[in-house]
VOGU-3710 file (C-alpha; in Angstrom, 3 decimals, decimal comma):
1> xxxxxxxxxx> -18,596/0,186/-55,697  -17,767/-3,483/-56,895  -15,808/-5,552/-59,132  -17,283/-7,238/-62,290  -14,654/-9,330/-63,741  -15,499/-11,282/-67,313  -13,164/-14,230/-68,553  -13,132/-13,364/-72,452  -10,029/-15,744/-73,152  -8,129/-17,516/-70,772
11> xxxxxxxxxx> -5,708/-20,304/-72,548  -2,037/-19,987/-73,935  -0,816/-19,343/-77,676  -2,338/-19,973/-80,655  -6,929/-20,052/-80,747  -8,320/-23,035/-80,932  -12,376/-23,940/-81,339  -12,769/-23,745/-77,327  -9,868/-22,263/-76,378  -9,269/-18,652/-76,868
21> xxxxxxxxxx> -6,045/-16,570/-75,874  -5,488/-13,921/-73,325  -8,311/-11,075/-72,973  -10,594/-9,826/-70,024  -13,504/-7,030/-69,417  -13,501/-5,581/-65,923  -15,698/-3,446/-65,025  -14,778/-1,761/-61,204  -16,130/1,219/-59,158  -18,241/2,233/-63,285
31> xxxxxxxxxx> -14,875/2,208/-65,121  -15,517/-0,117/-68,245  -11,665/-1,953/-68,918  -10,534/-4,589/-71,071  -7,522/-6,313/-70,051  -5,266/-7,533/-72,928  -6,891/-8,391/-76,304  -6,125/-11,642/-77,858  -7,109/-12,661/-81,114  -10,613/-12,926/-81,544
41> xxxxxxxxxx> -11,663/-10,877/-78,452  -14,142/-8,505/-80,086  -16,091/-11,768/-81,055  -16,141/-12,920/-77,461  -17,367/-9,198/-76,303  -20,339/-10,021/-78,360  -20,863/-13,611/-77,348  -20,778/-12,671/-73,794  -22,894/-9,375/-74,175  -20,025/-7,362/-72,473
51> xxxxxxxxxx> -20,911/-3,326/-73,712  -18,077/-2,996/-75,049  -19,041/0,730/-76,179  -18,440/1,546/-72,944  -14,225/0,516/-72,579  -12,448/3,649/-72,448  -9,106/2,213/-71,167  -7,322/-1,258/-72,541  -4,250/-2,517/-70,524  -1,653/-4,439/-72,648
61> xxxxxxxxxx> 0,644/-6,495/-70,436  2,948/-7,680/-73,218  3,743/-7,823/-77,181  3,088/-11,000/-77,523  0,395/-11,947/-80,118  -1,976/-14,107/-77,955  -2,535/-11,033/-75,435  -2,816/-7,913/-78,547  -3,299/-9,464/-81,855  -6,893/-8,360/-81,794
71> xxxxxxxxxx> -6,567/-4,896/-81,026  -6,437/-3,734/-84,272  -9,332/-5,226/-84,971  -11,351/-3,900/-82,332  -9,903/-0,359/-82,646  -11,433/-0,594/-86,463  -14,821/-2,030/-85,355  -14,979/0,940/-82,845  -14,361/3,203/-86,379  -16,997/1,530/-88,448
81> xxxxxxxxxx> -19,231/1,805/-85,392  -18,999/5,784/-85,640  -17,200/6,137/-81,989  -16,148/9,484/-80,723  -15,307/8,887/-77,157  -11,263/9,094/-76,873  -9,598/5,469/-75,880  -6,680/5,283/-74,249  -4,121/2,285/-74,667  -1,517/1,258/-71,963
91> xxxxxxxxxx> 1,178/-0,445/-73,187  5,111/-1,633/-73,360  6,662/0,719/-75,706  6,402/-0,391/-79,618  2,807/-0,631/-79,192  1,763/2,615/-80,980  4,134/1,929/-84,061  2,661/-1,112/-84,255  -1,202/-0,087/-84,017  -0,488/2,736/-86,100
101> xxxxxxxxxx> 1,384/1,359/-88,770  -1,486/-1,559/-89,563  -4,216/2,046/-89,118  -2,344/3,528/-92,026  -0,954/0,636/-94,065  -5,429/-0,385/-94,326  -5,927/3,075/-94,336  -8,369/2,878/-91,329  -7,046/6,300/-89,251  -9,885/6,253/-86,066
111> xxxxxxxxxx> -13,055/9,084/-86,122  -12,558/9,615/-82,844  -9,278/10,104/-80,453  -6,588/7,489/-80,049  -4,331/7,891/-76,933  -1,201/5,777/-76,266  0,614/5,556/-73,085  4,053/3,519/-73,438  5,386/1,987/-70,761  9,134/0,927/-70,334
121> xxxxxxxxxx> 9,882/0,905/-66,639  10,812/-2,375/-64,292  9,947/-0,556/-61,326  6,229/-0,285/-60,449  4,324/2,713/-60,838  0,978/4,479/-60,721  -0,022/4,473/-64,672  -3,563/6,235/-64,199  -5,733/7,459/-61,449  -9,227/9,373/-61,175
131> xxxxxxxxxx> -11,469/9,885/-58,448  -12,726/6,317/-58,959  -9,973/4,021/-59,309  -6,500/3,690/-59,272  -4,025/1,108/-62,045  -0,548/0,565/-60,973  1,979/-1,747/-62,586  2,846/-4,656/-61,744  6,359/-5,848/-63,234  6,918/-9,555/-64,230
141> xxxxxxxxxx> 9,686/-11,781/-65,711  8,888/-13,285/-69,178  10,680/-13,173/-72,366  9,369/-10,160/-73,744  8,927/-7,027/-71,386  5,613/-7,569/-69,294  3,684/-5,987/-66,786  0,714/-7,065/-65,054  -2,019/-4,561/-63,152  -3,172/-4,048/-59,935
151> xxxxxxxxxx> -6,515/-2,065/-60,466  -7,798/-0,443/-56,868  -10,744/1,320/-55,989  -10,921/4,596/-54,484  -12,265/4,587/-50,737  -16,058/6,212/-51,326  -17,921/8,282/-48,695  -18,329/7,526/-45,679  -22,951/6,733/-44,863  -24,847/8,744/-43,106
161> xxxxxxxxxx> -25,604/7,027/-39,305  -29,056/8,811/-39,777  -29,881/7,428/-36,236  -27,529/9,507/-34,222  -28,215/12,509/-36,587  -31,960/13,052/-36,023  -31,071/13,849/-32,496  -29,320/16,925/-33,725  -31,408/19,406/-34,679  -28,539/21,680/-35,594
171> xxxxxxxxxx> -27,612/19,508/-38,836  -29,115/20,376/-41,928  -29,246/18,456/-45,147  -26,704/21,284/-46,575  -23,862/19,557/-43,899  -24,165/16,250/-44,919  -21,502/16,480/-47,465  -19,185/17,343/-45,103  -20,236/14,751/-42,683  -19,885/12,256/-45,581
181> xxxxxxxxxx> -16,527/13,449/-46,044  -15,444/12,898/-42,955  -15,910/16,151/-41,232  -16,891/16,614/-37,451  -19,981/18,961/-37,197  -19,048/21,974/-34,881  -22,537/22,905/-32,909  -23,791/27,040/-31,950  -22,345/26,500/-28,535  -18,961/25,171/-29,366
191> xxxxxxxxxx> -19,357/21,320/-29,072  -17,927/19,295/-31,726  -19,604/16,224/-32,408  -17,143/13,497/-33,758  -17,835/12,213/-37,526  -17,319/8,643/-35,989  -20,706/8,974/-34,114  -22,445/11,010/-36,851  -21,306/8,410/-40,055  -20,716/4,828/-40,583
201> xxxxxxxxxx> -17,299/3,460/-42,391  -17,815/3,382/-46,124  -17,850/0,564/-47,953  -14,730/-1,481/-48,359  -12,917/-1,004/-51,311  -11,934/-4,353/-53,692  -8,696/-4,364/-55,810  -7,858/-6,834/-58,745  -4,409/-7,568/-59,935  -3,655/-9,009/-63,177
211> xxxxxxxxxx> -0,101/-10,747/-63,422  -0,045/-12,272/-66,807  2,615/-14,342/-67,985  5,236/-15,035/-65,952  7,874/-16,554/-64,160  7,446/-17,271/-60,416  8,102/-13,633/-59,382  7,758/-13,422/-55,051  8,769/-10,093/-55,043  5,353/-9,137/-56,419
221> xxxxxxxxxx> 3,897/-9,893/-53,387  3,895/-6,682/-51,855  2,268/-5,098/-54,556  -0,643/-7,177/-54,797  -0,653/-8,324/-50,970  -4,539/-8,439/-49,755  -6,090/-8,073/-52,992  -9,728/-8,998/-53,915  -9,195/-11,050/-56,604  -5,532/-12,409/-58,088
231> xxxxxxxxxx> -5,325/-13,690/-61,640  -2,066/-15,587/-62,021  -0,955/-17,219/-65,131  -0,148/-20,987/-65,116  0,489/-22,334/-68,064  1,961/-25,861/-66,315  1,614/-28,332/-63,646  4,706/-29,389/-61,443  5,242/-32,382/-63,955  6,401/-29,973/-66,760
241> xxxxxxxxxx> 8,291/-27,235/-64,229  11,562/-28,205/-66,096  10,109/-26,045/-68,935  9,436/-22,448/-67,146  12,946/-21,621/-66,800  12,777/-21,624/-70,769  9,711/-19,938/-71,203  9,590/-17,756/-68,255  5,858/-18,848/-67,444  4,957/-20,569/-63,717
251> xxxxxxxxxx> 3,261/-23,457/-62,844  -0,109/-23,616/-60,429  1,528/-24,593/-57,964  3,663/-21,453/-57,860  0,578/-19,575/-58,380  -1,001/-20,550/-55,418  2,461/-19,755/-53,204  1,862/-16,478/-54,473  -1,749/-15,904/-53,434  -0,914/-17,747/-50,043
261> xxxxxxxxxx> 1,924/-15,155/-49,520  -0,136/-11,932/-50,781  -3,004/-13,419/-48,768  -5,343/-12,110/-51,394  -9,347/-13,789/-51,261  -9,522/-15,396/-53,926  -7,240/-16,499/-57,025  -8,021/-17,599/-60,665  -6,215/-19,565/-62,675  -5,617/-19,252/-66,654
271> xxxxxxxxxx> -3,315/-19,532/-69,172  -3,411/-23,173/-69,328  -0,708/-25,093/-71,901  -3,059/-26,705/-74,455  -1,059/-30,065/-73,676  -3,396/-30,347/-70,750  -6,485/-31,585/-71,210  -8,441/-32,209/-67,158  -8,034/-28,159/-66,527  -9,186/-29,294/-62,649
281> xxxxxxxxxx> -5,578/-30,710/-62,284  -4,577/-26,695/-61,643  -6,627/-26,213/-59,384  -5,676/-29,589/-57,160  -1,852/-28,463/-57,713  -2,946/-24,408/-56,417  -5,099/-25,667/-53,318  -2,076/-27,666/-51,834  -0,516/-23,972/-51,631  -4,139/-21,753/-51,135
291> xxxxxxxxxx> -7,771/-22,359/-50,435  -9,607/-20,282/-52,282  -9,015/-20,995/-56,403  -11,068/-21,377/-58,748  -10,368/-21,833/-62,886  -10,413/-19,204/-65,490  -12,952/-20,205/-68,333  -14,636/-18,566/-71,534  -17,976/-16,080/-70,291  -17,407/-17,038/-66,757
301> xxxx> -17,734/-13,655/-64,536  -16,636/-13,069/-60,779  -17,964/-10,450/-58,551  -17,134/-8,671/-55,791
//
């Protein structure tokens, strides 16, 4: 169990020599994920050695071009690279007319199976779940219909406390999975021996939520309250706050309320306006609000 998170891109609109738009690989509990796809984000997969083989799931927050105007690319480079394992694409509905209109237009129809899943509700919502993880929306005020992701682990099995257990002669290797399920372990004579003194507490589960651009939104706090990791868009400083009204994007400053009031761990900063240049200003703003931030930046990878 674990959380591998890779900055691919991490600055606002258009690509620039060393600034590259929206896109990240996450990699939690073995899922492989990429997290929007900006343009030029199969380029960065390479740079940064990220197997992108592997990605089986891509979350789309929103239609604008920095965060999915390289999809297409990277769904044809999976084609040309002979793929067969089905991906599946989460996004705001118009994304398959779009994807599949540029497929057939180049006449580049996949080899192997392309799944979309449209989303088009303002209420927050499981998406997809397996015995791994867990993705649930997370929905956010911009100009265009967005949603960010909270991406959970599932709780594992509980360990083996191997110390109380030789002293039982009565368990056998064949009750273990039980034991690691949770089980008590029921002895010849009737005694039941309490999983808490037979197992350990597994290992604790990490989440990661996504909110990608934005407003300030406080009622997402209860969604993402006590996360791992929180990735919060802020595109401005507090000198330029006049402007997120119009554009519907937040400031680090308000990022940092938000992690303070989620009381997540830790929380990155991206999306940066390119009329910044000293990036460490956003994190000066977010620590007068939270401790713990650190800056979003090409190749650099957290872990949990």
């Amino acid at each position: 169990m674990g959380i591998q998170l890779t900055i691919l891109g991490c600055h606002s609109a258009t690509p620039r020599t060393n600034a590259h738009p929206t896109a990240q690989y996450l990699k939690i509990n073995e899922r492989h994920i990429l997290i929007d796809c900006g343009e030029g984000t199969q380029v960065l997969l390479r740079q940064h050695k990220v197997p992108f083989a592997k990605i089986k799931h891509i979350f789309i927050s929103h239609l604008h071009g920095d965060h999915f105007f390289g999809l297409v690319g990277l769904i044809s480079t999976f084609g040309l690279l002979d793929r067969r394992t089905e991906l599946h694409i989460y996004g705001p509905k118009g994304i398959k007319e779009i994807i599949t209109l540029q497929l057939k237009l180049s006449k580049s129809w996949t080899s192997f199976p392309l799944l979309f899943h449209e989303l088009n509700s303002t209420e927050s919502q499981i998406i997809f779940e397996d015995k791994k993880i867990s993705v649930t929306t997370i929905p956010l005020d911009h100009r265009v219909y967005t949603n960010g992701f909270l991406f959970q682990e599932k709780e594992g099995q509980r360990k083996l406390n191997m110390e109380n257990i030789i002293h039982e002669p009565e368990i056998e290797i064949c009750d273990y999975h039980n034991l690691k399920n949770g089980k008590d372990f029921t002895k010849q004579d009737g005694t039941v021996l309490e999983n808490d003194d037979l197992t350990l507490p597994p290992k604790t589960a990490h989440s990661y939520a996504f909110c990608s651009d934005t407003a300030y939104k406080p009622d997402i706090v209860p969604i993402i309250k006590g996360a791992s990791l929180l990735y919060h868009e802020s595109t401005f400083l507090e000198d330029k706050k006049n402007l997120t009204e119009r554009t519907k994007h937040s400031t680090a400053k308000e990022a940092g309320s938000v992690a303070k009031q989620a009381e997540v761990h830790k929380l990155i900063l991206g999306h940066y306006s390119s009329r910044y240049k000293d990036l460490n200003q956003f994190r000066l703003e977010a620590l007068t609000e939270f401790e713990n931030v650190e800056l979003a930046e090409s190749g650099k990878v957290f872990i949990i």
